[in-house]
N, C-alpha and C positions, 0 to 999 in steps of 0.2 A: 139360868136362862141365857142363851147363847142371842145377844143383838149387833148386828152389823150392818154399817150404811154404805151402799156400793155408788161410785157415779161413772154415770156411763156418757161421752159425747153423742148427742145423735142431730140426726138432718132427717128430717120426715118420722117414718117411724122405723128406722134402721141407724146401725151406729155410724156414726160421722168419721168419715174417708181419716180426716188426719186429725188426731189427737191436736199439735201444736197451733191448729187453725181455730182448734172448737170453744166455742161462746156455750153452747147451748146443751145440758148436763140434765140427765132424767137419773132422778135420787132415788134408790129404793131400800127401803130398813128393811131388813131380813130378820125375823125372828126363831130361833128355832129351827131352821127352816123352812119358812114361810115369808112369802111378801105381806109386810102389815100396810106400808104405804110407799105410795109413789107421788114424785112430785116433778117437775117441770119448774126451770128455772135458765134465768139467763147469768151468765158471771164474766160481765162484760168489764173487765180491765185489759191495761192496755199489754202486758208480756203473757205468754204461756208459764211460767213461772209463777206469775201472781194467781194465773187463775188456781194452779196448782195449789197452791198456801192457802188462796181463802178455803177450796174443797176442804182442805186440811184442818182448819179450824174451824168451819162446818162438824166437824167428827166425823167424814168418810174415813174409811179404815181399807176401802180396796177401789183400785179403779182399774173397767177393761173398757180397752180401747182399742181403735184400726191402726192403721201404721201412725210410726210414733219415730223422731228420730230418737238417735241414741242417746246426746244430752240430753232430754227431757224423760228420757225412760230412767238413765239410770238418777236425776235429779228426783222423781217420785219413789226412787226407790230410798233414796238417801232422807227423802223426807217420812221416812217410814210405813209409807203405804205401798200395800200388798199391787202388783201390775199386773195385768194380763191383757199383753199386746197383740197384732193382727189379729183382730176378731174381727169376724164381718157377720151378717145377719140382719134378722126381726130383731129389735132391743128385747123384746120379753122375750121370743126364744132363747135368747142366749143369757139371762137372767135364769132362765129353768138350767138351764144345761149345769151355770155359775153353782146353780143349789144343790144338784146331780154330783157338782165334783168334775164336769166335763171339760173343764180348762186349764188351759196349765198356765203357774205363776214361772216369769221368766223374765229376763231380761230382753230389751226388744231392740237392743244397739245392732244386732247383725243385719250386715248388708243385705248377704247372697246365702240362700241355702241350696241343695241338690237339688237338679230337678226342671232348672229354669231359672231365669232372670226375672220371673215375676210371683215367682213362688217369696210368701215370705215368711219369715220365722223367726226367733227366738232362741235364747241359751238358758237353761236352767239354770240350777244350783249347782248342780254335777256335772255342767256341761256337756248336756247331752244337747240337743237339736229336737226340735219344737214345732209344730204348726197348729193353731187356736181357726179352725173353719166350721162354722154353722151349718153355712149354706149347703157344706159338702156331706156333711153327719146327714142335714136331712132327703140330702137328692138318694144318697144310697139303700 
């Protein structure tokens, strides 16, 4: 039995703009690939840091987020959970996509990628170049 707990920042029912701001974390245990539960929670301490650790001893095992600076991307990664940065979207669409395989695990320190000044992305493992967008999978 495959179980894993993702948390995701959000602000209404969409992910929350910046990671290092966000209080407010929807929990979701994945089984198997399936959502067993979801939960709604606040993890109001007072650094981005902290709120990282307690996720962490929670047993989150992955977390995707919008923009994220670069300390705090590669600080989650150092504390051994899985990242996948720039995501924008519906939280549960982008929860399907997560279960689909549709995201990519990456580093989220890069400034600039091709393309534009407001485009943003990520570095893999291989270093390749990366963009996590919902919104764009499902306009096309």
């Amino acid at each position: 039995m495959n179980n894993e707990l993702i948390a995701i920042p959000v602000f209404q029912e969409r992910i929350s703009p910046l990671l290092d701001e966000a209080r407010r974390f929807a929990l979701y245990e994945i089984s198997d690939g399936i959502i067993t539960q979801k939960i709604i929670l606040n993890v109001d301490l007072e650094t981005d840091a902290l709120r990282i650790c307690k996720l962490k001893d929670m047993g989150v095992t992955a977390l995707i987020s919008g923009a994220v600076s670069g300390y705090l991307s590669r600080f989650i990664v150092e504390k051994g959970l899985r990242h996948y940065p720039w995501v924008n979207g519906d939280v549960d669409e982008v929860v399907e996509s997560y279960i689909k395989g549709g995201l990519a695990e990456c580093f989220g320190g890069k400034r600039r990628c091709e393309g534009g000044r407001r485009r943003k992305c990520c570095i893999n493992y291989n270093n390749e170049t990366l963009i996590n967008n919902i919104d764009k999978e499902n306009k096309e």
